[in-house]
C-alpha positions in Angstrom: 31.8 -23.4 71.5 32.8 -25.8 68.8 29.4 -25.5 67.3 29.7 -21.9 67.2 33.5 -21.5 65.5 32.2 -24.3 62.7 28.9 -21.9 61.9 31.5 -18.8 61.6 33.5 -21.1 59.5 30.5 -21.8 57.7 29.2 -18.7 57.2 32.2 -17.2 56.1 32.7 -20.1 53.5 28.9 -19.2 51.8 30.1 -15.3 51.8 33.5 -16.0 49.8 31.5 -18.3 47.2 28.7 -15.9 47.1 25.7 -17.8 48.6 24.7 -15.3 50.5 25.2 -11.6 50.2 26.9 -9.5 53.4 24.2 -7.8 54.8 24.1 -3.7 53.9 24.1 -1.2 56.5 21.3 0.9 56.2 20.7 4.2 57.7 18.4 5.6 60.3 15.8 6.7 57.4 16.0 3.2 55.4 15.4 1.5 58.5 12.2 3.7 59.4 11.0 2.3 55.8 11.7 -1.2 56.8 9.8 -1.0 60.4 7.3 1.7 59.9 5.4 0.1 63.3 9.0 1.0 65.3 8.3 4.3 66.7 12.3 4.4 68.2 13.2 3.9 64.4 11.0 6.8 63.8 12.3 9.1 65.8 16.1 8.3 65.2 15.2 8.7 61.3 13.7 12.6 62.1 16.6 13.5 63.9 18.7 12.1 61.4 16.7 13.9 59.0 16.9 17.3 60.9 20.9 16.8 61.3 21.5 17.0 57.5 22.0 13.2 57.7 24.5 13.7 60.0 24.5 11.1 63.1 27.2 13.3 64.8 25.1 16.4 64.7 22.0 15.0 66.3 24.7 14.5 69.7 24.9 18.9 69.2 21.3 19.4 69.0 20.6 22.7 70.7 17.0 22.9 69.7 15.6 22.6 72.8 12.3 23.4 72.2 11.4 20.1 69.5 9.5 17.9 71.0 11.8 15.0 70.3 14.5 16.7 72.0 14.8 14.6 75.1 14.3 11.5 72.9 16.9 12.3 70.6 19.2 9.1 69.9 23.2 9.4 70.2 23.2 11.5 73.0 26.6 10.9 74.5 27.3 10.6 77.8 25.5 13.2 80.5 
């Protein structure tokens, strides 16, 4: 545990100097680009795409007929 808190420590020490940078988030369609062998990042980058890069609107997909409808990510609870 004490290994653990003096890595955060450490970490957090290289970010405020500016050794390292703080990682970007990266959306569903940047992350496709960086994996194009992840099918899963694939899919969650079309329906992102569909949504009007919108993550909230691929959980209201009512297009029930698209093929990647069952597979859709950020379905919400059933």
């Amino acid at each position: 545990m004490d290994k653990m808190k003096e890595g955060f420590k450490e970490y957090r020490r290289k970010l405020e100097n500016g050794e390292i940078e703080k990682p970007q988030k990266m959306d569903p369609i940047e992350k496709a680009a960086a994996n194009p062998k992840s099918l899963r990042a694939a899919i969650n980058a079309k329906c992102y795409d569909c949504s009007y890069y919108q993550r909230k609107e691929v959980t209201f997909c009512t297009v029930k007929k698209c093929p990647l409808y069952r597979l859709r990510p950020w379905q919400g609870k059933k």
